[in-house]
Wavefront OBJ file of the C-alpha trace (Angstrom):
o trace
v -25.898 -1.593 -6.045
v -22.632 -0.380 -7.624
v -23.283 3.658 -6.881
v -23.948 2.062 -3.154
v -20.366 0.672 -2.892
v -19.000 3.435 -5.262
v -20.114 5.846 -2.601
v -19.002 3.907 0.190
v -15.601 3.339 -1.399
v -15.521 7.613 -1.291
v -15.247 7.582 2.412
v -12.380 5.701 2.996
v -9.358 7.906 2.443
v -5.856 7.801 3.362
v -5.734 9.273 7.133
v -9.239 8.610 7.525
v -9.902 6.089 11.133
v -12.917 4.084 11.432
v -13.902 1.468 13.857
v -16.091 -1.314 14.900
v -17.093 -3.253 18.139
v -16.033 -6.773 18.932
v -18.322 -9.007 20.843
v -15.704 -8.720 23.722
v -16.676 -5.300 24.465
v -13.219 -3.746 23.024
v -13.105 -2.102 19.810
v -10.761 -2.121 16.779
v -9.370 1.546 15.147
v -8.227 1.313 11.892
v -6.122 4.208 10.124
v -6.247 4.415 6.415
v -2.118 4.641 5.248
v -3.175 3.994 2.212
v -5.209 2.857 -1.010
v -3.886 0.825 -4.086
v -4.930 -1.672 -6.995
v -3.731 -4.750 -7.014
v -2.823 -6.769 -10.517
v -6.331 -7.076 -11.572
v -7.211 -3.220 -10.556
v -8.860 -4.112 -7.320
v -8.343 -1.330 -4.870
v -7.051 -2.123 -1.500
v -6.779 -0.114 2.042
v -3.413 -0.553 3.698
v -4.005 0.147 7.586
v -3.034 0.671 10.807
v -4.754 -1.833 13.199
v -5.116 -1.367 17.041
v -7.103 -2.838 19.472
v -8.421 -1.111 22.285
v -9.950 -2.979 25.284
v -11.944 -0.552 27.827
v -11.109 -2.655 31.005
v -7.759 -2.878 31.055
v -7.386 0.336 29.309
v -4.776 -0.892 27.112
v -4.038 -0.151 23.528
v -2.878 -2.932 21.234
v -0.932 -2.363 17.981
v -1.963 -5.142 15.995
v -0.037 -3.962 13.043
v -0.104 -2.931 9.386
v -3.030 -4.819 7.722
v -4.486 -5.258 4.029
v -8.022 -5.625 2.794
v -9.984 -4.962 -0.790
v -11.609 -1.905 -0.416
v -15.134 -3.342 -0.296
v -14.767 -5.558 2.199
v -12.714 -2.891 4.677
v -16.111 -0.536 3.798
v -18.196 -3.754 5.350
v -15.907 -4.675 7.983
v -15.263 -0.862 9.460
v -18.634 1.104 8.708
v -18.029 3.606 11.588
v -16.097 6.801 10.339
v -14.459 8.639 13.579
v -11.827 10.660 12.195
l 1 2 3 4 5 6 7 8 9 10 11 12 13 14 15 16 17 18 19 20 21 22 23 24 25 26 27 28 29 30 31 32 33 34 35 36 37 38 39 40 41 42 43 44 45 46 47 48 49 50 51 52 53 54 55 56 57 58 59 60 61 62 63 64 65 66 67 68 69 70 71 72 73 74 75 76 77 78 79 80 81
């Protein structure tokens, strides 16, 4: 289990996007800005969040956003960019 995570953690770089679905049929892009440790040494992925909804064909900047590395490699599987 920890090479699995230790080789999903390798994907996610800084100006890397990934995405994932939301049950609404719109999608959320994420932009890697960047990747630090917290006080205990626990990376974390600093990103760029928009929405995009395909009906309305708007874009929605949902702002910077913050998650531990492992569970941004869960949440946003889909590399695009």
């Amino acid at each position: 289990m920890f090479f699995r995570k230790a080789s999903c953690a390798e994907k996610v770089e800084v100006g890397r996007i990934f995405q994932r679905p939301r049950s609404d049929k719109s999608r959320e892009v994420a932009e890697v800005t960047g990747i630090t440790p917290d006080g205990f040494g626990i990376p974390h992925v600093r990103y760029e969040l928009t929405v995009e909804k395909p009906h309305s064909h708007r874009h929605y900047k949902a702002g910077t956003k913050v998650l531990a590395l492992a569970a941004f490699s869960a949440t946003y599987r889909d590399a695009i960019g």
